[in-house]
N, CA, C and O atoms as a printed pandas DataFrame, in Angstrom:
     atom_number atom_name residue_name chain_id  residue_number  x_coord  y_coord  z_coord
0              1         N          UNK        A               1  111.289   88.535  125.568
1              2        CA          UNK        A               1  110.532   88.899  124.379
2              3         C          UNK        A               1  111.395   89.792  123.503
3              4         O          UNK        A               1  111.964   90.853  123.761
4              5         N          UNK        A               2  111.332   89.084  122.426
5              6        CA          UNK        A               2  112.444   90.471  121.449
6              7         C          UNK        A               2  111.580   91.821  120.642
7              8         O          UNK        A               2  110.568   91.997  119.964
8              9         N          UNK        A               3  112.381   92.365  121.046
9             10        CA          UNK        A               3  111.842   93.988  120.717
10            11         C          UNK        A               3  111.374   93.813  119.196
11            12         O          UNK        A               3  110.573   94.686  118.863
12            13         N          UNK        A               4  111.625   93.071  118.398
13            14        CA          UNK        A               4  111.059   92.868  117.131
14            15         C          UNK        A               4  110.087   92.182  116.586
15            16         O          UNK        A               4  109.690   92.342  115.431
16            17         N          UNK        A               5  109.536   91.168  117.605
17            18        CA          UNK        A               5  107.892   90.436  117.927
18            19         C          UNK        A               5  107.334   91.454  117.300
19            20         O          UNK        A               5  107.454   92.626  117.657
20            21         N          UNK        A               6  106.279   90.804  115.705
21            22        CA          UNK        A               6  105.469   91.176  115.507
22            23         C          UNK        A               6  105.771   92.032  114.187
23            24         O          UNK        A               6  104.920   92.687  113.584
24            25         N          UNK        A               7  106.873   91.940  113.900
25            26        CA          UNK        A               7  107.358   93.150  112.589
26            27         C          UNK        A               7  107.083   91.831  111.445
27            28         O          UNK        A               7  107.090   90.628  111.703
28            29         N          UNK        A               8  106.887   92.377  110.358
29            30        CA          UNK        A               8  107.059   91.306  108.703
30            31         C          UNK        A               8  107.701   92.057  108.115
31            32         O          UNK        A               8  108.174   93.179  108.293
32            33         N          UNK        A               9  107.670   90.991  107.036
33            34        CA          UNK        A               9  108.424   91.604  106.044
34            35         C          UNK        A               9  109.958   91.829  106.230
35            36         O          UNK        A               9  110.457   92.908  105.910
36            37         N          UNK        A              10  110.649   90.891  106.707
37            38        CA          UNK        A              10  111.915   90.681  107.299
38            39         C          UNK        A              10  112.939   90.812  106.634
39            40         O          UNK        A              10  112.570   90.584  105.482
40            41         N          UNK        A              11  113.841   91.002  106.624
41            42        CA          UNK        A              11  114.946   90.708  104.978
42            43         C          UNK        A              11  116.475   90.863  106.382
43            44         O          UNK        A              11  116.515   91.762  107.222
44            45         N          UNK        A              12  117.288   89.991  106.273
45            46        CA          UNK        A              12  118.156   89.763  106.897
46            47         C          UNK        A              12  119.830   90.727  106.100
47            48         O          UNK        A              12  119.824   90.563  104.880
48            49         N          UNK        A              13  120.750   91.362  106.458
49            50        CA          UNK        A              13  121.696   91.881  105.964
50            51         C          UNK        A              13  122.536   91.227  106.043
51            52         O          UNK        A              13  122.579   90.447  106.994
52            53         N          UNK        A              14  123.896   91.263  104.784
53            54        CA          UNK        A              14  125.079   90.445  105.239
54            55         C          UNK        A              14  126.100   90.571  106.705
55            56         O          UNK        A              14  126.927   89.911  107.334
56            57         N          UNK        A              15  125.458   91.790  106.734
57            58        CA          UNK        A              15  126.324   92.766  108.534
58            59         C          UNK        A              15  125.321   92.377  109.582
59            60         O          UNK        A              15  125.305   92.952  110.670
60            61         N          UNK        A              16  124.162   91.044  109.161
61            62        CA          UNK        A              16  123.814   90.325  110.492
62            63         C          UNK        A              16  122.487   91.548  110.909
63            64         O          UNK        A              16  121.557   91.230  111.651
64            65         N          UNK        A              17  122.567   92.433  110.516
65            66        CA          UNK        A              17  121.518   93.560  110.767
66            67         C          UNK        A              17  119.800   93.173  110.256
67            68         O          UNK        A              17  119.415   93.493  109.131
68            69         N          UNK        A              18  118.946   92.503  111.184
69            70        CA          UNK        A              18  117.609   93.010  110.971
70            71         C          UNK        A              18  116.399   93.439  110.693
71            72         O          UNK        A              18  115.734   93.788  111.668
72            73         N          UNK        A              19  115.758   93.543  109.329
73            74        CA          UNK        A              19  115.219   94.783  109.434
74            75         C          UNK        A              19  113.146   94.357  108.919
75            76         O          UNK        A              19  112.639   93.388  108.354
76            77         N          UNK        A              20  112.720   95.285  109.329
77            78        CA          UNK        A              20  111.523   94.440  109.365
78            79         C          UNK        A              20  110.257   95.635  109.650
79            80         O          UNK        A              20  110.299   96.394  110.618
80            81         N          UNK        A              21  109.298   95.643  108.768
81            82        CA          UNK        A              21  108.425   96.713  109.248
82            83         C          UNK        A              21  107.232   96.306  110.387
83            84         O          UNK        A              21  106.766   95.182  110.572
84            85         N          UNK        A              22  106.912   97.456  111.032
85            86        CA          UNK        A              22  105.384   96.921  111.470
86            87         C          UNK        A              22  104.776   98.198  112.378
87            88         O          UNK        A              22  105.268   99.138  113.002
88            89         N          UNK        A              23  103.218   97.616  112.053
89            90        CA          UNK        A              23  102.515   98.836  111.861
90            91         C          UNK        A              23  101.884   98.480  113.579
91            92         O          UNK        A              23  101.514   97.452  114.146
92            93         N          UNK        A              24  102.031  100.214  114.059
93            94        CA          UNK        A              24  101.526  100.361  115.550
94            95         C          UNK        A              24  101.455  101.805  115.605
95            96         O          UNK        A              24  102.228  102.584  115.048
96            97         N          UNK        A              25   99.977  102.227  116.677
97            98        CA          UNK        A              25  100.202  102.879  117.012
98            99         C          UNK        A              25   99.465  104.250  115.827
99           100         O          UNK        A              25   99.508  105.470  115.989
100          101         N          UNK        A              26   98.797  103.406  114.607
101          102        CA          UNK        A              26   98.289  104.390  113.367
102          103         C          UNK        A              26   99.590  104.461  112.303
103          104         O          UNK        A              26   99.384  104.891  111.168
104          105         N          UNK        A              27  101.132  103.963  112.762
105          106        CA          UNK        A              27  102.293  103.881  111.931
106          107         C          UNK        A              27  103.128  103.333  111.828
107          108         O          UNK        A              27  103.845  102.772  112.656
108          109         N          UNK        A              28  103.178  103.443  110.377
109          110        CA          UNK        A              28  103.975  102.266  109.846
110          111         C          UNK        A              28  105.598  102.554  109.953
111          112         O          UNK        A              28  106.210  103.450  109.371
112          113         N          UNK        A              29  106.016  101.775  110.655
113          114        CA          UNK        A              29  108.039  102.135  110.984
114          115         C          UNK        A              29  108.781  100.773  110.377
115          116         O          UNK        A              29  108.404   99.606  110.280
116          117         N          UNK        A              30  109.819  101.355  110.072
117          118        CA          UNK        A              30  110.290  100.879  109.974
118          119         C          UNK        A              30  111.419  100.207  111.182
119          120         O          UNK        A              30  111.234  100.699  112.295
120          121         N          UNK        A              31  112.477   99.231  111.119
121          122        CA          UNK        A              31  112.939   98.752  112.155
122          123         C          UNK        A              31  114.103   97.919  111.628
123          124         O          UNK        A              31  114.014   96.991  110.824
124          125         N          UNK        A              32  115.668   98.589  112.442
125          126        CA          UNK        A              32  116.679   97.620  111.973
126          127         C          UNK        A              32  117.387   97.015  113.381
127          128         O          UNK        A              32  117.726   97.764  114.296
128          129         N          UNK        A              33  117.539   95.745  113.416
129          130        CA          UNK        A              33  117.698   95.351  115.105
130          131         C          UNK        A              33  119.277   94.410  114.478
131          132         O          UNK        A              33  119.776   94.170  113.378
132          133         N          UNK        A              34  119.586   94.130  115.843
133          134        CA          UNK        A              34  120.724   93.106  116.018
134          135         C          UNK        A              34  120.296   91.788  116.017
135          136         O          UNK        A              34  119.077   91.638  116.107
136          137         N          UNK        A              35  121.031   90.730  115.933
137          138        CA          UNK        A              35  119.957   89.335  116.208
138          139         C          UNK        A              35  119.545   88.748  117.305
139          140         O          UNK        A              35  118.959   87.704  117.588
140          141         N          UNK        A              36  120.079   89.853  117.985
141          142        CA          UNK        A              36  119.002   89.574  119.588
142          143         C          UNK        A              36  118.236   90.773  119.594
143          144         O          UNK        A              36  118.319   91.606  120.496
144          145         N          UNK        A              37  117.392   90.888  118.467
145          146        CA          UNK        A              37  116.336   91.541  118.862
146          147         C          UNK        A              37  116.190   93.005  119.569
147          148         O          UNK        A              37  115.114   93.563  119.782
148          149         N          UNK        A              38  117.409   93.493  119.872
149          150        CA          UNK        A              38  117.986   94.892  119.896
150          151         C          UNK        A              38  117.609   95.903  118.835
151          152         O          UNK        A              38  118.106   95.785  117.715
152          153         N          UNK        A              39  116.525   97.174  119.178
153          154        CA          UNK        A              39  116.434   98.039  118.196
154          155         C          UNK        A              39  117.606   98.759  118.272
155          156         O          UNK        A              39  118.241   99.263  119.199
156          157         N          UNK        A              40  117.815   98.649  116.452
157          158        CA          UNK        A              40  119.152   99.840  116.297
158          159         C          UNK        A              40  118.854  101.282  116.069
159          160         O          UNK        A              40  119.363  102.296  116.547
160          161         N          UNK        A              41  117.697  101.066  115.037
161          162        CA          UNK        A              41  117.461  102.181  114.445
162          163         C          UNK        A              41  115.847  102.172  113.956
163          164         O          UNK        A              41  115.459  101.099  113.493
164          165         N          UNK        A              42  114.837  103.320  114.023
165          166        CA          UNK        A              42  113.667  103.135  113.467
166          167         C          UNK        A              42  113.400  104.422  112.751
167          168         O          UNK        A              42  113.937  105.462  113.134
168          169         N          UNK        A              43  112.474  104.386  111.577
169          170        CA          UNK        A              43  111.958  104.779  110.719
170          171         C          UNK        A              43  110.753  105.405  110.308
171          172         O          UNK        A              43  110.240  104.517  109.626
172          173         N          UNK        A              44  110.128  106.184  110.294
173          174        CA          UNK        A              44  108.605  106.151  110.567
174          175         C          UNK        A              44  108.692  106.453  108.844
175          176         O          UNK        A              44  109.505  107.265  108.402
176          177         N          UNK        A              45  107.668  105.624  107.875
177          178        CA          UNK        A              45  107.511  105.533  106.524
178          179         C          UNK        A              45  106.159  105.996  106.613
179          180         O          UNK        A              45  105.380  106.006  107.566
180          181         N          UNK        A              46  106.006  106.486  105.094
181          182        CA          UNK        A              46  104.858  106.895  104.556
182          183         C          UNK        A              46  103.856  105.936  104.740
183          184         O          UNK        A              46  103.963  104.711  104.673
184          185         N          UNK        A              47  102.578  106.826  105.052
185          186        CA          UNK        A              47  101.748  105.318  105.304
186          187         C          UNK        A              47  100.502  105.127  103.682
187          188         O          UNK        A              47   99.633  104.320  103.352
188          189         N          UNK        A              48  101.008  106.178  103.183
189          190        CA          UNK        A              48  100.211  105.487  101.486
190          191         C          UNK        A              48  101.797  104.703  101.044
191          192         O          UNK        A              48  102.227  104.906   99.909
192          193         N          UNK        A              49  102.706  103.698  102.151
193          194        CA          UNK        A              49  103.611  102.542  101.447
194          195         C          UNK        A              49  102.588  101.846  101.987
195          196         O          UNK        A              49  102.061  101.910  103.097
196          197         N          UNK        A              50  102.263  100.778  100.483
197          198        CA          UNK        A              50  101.681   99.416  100.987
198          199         C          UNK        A              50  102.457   98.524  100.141
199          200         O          UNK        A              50  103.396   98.731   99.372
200          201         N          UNK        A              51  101.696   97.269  100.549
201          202        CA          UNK        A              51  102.388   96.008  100.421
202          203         C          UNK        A              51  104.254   95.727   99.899
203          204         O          UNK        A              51  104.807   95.078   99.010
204          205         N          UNK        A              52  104.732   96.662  101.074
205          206        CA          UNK        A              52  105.867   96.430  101.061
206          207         C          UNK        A              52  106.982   95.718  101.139
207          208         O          UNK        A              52  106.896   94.954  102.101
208          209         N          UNK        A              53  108.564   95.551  100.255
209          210        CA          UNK        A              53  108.988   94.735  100.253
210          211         C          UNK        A              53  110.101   95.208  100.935
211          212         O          UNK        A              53  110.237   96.411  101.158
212          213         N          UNK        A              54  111.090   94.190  101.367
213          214        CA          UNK        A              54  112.716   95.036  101.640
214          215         C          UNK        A              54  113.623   94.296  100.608
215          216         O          UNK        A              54  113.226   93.366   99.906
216          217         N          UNK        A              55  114.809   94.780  100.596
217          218        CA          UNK        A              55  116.300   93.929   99.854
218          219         C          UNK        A              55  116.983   95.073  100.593
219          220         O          UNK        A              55  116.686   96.247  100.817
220          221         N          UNK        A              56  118.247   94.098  100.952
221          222        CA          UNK        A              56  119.546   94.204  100.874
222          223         C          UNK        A              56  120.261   94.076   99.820
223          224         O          UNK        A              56  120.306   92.980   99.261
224          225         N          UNK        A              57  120.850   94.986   99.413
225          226        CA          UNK        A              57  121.872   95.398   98.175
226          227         C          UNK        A              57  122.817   94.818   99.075
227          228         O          UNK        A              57  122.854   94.633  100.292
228          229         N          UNK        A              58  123.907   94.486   97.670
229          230        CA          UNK        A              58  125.466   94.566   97.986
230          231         C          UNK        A              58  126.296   95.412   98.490
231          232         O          UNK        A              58  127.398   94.920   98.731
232          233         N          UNK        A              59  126.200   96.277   98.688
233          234        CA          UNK        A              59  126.951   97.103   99.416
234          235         C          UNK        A              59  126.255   97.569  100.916
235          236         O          UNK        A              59  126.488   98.606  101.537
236          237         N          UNK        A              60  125.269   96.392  101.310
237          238        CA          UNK        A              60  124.291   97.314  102.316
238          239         C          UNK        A              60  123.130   98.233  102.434
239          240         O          UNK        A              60  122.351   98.457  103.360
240          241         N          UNK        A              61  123.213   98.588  101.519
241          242        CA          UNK        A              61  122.157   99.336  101.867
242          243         C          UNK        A              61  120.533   98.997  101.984
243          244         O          UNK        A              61  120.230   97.822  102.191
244          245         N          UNK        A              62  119.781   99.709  101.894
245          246        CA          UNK        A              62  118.293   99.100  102.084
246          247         C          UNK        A              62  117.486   99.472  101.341
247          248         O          UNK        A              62  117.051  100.611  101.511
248          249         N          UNK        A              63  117.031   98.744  100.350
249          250        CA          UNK        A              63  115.947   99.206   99.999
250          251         C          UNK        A              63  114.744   98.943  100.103
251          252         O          UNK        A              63  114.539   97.734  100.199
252          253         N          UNK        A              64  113.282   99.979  100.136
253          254        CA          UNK        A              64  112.075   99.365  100.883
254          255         C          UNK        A              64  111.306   99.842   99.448
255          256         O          UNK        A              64  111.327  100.984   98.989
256          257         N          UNK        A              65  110.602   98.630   98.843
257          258        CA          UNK        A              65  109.563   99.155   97.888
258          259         C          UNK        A              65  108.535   98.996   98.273
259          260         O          UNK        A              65  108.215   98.520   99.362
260          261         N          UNK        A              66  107.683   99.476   97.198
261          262        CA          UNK        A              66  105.900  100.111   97.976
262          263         C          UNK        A              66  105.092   99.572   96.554
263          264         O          UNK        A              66  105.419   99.974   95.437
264          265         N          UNK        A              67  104.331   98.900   96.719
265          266        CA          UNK        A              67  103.447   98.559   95.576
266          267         C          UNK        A              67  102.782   99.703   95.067
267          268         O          UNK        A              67  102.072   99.462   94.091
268          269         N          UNK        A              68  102.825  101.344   95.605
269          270        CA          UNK        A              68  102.407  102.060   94.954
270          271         C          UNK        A              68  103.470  102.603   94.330
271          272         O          UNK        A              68  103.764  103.786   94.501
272          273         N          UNK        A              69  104.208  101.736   93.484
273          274        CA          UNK        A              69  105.510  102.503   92.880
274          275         C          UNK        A              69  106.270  103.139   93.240
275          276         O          UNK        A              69  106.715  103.802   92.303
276          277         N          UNK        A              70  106.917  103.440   94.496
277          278        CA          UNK        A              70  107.730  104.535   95.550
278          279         C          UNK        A              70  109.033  103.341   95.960
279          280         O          UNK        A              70  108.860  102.187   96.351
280          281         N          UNK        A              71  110.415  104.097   95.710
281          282        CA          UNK        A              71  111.240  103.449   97.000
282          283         C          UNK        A              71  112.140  104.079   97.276
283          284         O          UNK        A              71  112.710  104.963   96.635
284          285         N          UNK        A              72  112.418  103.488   98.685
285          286        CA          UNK        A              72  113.178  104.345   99.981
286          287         C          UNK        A              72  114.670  103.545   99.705
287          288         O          UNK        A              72  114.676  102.314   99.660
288          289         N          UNK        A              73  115.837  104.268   99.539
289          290        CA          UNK        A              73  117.050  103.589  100.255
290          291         C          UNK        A              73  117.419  104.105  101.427
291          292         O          UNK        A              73  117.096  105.290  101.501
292          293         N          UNK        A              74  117.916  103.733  102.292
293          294        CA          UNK        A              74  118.680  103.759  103.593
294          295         C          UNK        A              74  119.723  103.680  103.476
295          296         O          UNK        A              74  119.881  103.357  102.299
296          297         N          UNK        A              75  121.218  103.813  104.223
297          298        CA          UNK        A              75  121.892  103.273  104.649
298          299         C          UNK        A              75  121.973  102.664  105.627
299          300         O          UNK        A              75  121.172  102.930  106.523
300          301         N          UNK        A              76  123.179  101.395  105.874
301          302        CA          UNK        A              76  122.894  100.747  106.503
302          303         C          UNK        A              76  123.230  101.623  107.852
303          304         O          UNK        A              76  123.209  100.686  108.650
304          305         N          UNK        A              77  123.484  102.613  108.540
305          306        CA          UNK        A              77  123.492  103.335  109.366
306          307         C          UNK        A              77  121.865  103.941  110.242
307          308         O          UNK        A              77  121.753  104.437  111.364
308          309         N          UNK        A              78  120.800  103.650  109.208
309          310        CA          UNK        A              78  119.634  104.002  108.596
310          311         C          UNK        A              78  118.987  105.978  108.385
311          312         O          UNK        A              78  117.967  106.635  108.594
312          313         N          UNK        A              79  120.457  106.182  107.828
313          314        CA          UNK        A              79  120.243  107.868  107.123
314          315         C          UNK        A              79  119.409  107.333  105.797
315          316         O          UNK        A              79  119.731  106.271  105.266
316          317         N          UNK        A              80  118.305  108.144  105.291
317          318        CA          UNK        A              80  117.996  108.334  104.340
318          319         C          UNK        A              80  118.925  108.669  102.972
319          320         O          UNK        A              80  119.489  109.750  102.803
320          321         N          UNK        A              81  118.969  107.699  102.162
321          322        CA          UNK        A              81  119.864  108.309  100.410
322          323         C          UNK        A              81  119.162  108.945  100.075
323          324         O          UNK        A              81  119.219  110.137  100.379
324          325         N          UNK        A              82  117.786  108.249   98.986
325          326        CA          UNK        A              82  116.978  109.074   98.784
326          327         C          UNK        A              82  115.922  108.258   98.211
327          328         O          UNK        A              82  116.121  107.055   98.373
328          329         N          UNK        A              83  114.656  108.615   97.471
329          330        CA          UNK        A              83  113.550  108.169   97.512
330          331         C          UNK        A              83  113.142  108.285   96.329
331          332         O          UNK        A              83  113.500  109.386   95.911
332          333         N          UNK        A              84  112.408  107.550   95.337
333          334        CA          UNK        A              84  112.448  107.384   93.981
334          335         C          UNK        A              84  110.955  107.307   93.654
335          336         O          UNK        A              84  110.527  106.231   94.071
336          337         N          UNK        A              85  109.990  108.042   93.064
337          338        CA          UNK        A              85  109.093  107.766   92.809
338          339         C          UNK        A              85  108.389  107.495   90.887
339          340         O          UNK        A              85  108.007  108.366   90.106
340          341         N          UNK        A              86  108.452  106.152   90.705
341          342        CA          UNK        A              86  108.950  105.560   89.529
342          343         C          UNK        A              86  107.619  106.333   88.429
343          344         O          UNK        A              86  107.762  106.413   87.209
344          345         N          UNK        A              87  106.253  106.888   89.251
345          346        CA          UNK        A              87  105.114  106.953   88.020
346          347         C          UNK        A              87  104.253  108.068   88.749
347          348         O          UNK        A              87  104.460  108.406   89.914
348          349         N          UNK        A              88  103.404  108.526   88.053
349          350        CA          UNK        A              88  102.836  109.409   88.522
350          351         C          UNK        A              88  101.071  108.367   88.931
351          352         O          UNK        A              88  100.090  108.714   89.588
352          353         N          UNK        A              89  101.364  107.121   88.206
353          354        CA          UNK        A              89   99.942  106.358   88.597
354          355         C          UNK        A              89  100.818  105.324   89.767
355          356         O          UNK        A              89  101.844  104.648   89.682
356          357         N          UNK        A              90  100.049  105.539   90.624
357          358        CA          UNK        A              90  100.307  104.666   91.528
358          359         C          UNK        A              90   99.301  103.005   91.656
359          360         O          UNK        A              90   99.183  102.106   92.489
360          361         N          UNK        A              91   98.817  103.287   90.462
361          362        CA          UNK        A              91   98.628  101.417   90.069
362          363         C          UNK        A              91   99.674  101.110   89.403
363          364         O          UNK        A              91   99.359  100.026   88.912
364          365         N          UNK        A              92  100.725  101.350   89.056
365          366        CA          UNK        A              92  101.915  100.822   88.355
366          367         C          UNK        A              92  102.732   99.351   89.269
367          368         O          UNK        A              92  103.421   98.499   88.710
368          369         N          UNK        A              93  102.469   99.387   90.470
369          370        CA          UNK        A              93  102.634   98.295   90.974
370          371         C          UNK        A              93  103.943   97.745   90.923
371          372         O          UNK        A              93  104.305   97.443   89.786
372          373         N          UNK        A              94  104.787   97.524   91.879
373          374        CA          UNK        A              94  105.906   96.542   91.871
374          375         C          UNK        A              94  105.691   95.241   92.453
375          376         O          UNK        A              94  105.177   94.858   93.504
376          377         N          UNK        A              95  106.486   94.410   91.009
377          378        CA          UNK        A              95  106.423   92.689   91.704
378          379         C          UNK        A              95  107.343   92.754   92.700
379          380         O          UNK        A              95  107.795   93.790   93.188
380          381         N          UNK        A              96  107.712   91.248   93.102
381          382        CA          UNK        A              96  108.875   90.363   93.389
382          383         C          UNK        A              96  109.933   90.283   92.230
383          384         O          UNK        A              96  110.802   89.528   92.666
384          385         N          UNK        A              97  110.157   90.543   91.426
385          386        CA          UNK        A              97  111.246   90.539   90.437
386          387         C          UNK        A              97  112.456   91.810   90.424
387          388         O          UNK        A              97  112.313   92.966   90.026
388          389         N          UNK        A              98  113.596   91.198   90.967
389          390        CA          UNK        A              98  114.372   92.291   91.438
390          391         C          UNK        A              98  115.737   91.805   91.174
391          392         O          UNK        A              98  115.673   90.589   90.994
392          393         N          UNK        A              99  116.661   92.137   91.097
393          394        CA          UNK        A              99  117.948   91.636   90.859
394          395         C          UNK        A              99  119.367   93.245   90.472
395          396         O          UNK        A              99  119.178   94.336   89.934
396          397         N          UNK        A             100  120.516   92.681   91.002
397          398        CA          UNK        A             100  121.746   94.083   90.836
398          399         C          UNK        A             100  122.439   93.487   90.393
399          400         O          UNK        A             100  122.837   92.395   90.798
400          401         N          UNK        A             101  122.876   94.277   89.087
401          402        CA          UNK        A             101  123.734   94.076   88.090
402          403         C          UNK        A             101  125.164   94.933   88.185
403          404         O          UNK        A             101  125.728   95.232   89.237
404          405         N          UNK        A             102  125.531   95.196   87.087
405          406        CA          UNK        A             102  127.217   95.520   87.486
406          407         C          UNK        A             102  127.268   96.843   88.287
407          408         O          UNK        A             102  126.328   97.630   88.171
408          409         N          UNK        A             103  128.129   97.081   88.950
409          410        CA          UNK        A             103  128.415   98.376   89.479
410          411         C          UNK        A             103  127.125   98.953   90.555
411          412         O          UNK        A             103  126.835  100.070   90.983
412          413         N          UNK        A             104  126.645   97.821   90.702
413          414        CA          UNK        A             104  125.160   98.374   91.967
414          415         C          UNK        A             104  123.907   98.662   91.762
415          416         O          UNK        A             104  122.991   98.723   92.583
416          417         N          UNK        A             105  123.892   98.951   89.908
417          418        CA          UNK        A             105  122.245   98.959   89.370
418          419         C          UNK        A             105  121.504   98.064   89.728
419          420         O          UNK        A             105  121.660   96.843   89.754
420          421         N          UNK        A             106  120.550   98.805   90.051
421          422        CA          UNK        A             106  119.216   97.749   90.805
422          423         C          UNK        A             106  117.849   97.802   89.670
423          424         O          UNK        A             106  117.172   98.793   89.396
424          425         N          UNK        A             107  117.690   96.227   89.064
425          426        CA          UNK        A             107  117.115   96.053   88.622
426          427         C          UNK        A             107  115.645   95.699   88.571
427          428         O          UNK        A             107  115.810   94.481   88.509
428          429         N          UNK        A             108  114.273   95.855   88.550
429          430        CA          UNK        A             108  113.391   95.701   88.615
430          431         C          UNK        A             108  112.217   95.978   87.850
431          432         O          UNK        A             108  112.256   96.794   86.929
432          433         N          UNK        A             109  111.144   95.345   88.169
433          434        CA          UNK        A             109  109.913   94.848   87.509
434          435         C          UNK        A             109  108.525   95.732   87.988
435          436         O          UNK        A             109  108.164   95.617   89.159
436          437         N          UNK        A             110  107.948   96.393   87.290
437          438        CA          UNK        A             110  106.513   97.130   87.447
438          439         C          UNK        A             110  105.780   95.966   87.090
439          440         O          UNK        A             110  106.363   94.909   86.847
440          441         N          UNK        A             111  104.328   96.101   87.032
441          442        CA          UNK        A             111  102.763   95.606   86.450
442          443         C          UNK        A             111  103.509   95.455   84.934
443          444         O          UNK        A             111  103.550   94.379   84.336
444          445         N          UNK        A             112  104.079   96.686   84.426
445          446        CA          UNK        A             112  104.580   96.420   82.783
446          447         C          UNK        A             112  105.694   96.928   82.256
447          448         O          UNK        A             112  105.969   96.958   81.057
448          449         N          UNK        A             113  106.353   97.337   83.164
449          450        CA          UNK        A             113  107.866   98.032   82.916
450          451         C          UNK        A             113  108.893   97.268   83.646
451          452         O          UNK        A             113  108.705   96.665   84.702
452          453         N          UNK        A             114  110.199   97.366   82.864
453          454        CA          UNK        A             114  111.479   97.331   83.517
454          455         C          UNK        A             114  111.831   98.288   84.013
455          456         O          UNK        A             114  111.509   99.301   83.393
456          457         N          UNK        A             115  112.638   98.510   85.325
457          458        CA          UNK        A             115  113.578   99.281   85.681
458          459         C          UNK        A             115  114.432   99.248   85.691
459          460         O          UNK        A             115  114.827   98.090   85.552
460          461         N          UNK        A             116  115.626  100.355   85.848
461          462        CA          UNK        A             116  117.103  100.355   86.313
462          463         C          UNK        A             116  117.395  101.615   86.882
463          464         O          UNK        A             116  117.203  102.671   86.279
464          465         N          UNK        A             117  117.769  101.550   87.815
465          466        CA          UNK        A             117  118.022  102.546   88.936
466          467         C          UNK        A             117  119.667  102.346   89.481
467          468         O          UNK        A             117  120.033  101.259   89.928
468          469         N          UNK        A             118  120.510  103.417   89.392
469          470        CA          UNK        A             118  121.724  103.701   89.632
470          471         C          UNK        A             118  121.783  103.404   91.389
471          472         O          UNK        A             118  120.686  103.370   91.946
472          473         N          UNK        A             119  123.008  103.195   92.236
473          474        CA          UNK        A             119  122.965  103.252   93.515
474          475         C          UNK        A             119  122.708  104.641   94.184
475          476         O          UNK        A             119  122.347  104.819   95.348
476          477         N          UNK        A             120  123.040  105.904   92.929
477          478        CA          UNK        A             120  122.423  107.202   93.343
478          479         C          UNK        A             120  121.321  107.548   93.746
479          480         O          UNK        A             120  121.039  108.353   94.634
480          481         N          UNK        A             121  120.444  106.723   92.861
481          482        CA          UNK        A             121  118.655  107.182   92.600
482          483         C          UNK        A             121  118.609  107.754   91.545
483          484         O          UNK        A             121  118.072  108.861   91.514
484          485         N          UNK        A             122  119.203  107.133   90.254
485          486        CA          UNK        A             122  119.241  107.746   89.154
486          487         C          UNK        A             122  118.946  107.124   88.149
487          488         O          UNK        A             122  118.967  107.679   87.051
């Protein structure tokens, strides 16, 4: 049985790494495994994150968005960068519309806004 049975929300890394949330236990963790199902590293996330997404950036790293407008990067080591909270209304909502442009800006889509966010958190 692999230690990762049961996680969603999957998003695979170019370094073959994992990663996948799931909720046990009253909390929501996060989880980055090997492809045998080997935990590498876990996470325990905010649990007002809902309907969460992951991406892998180009350079690795992780990012986890939260339909209440919030996101987490990681490294791929899984140290915390840092954490971005885009609105003070948390109906602002993030789609599926996401994309990185030159130099690592990470591009994305609210309910009615564009974003652009530096690889800093800036």
């Amino acid at each position: 049985v692999r230690r990762t049975e049961g996680m969603n929300k999957l998003e695979i890394g170019g370094n073959g790494v994992e990663y996948g949330v799931k909720d046990e236990d009253g909390k929501r963790n996060l989880y980055a495994s090997d492809l045998n199902g080997e935990i590498i590293w876990s996470k325990e996330l905010p649990q007002d994150y809902t309907s969460i997404n992951l991406k892998v950036a180009p350079d690795g790293n992780l990012y986890v968005l939260s339909g209440n407008s919030r996101i987490l990067c990681f490294a791929p080591d899984g140290e915390e960068i840092w954490r971005y909270n885009l609105t003070g209304d948390k109906n602002e909502g993030l789609t599926d519309n996401w994309a990185w442009g030159p130099g690592g800006t990470f591009y994305f889509c609210s309910n009615t806004r564009l974003f652009a966010i530096n690889p800093d958190g800036k």
